[in-house]
Steps between C-alpha positions, in 0.01 A plus 500: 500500500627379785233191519599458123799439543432253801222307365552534094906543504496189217265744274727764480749334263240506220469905542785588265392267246114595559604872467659464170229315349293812654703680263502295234145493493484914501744530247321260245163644528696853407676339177183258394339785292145348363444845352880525341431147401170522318645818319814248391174233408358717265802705296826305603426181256683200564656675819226389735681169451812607596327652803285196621829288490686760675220491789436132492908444580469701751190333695579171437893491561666618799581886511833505398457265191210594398620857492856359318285333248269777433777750440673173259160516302468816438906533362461200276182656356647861426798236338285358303327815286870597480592143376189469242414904391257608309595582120266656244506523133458862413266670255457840383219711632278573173566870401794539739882434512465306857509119500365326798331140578202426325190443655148356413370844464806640260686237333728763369752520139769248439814574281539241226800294569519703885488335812510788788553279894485672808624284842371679767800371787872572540668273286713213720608142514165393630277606214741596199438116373144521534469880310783377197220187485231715502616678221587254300144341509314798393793537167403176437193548490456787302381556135682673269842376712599776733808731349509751744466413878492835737556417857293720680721554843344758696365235774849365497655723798773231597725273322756291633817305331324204415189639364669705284728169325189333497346754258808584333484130367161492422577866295777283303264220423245758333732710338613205326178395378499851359276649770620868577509549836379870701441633851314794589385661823813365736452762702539438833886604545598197734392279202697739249808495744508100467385472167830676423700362748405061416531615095146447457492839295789399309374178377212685353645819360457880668333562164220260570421656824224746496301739685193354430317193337357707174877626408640194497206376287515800233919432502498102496228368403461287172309743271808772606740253408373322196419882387935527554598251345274570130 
């Protein structure tokens, strides 16, 4: 040590920056799980992606920003399935009172004149636009025109101020085309709590909120009310 330090005394500046690479080095052979990896490969979908980027920031960038931008990635990417949810149009399951998405095995019963839409994401200012839009585009669509439209709300566990106007003027819009409005399912109490609380609830009625999708069918739907009205 002694000679070391005599002979090699310029060397030993580079030891604390040599040591934490050392450690570097150990800790990203730990967290660079092939097997973890191949597992996300073959079941996690798109995630791989998300993954790959993630790793590739951090190889190619310095530490610090690569880690920054990594952690950046990954938040605008949960954002973004918040931002643009997935909504289904509900059917009911053939000799059953449950509706749920169709699929290319069951394609399920429709309602005349029903439209049943399920968001599955807390309802706020990021994607309340793109779910009122959304539900517009399938009433358009639609043949006979939609009379009833159920809002399905049990994936809705959140809703914030915005969200809620947003809806509440889209709810306007239809019910002055003459399209009754509905939710069912809001079940998730925090939802409930500010469903109250923004006068979502209000705007459509406490008597057009239901426990599930088929009651507010059997009480609402067109063939109930064209049967009140003869």
């Amino acid at each position: 040590m002694i000679a070391l330090a005599i002979l090699a005394a310029g060397l030993m500046a580079y030891v604390p920056r040599a040591a934490l690479s050392g450690i570097l080095v150990y800790i990203a052979l730990k967290i660079f799980r092939v097997g973890e990896m191949i597992r996300i490969y073959r079941r996690g979908g798109r995630e791989i992606l998300l993954v790959a980027a993630s790793g590739g920031l951090v190889v190619v960038l310095p530490i610090e920003s690569g880690m920054l931008l990594a952690i950046v990635l990954s938040f605008v990417h949960s954002l973004y399935i918040v931002a643009r949810p997935y909504c289904a149009e509900l059917a009911r399951v053939p000799g059953s009172t449950v509706w749920w998405p169709p699929s290319a095995h069951e394609q399920g019963e429709h309602e005349a004149g029903v439209l049943v839409f399920a968001p599955a994401a807390p309802l706020n200012f990021t994607n309340a636009e793109g779910i009122t839009d959304k539900i517009k585009s399938v009433i358009a669509a639609r043949l006979p025109p939609v009379k009833l439209l159920v809002i399905e709300a049990s994936g809705i566990t959140d809703i914030d101020y915005t969200g809620s106007q947003l809806l509440q003027r889209e709810i306007a819009d239809l019910e002055a085309k003459g399209i009754t409005v509905a939710v069912a399912r809001l079940s998730h109490e925090q939802a409930e709590r500010e469903a109250g609380r923004s006068g979502l609830i209000e705007s459509i009625g406490k008597d057009h909120v239901f426990m599930s999708v088929e009651e507010a069918v059997r009480k609402l739907g067109p063939a109930v009310r064209s049967h009140a009205e003869g």
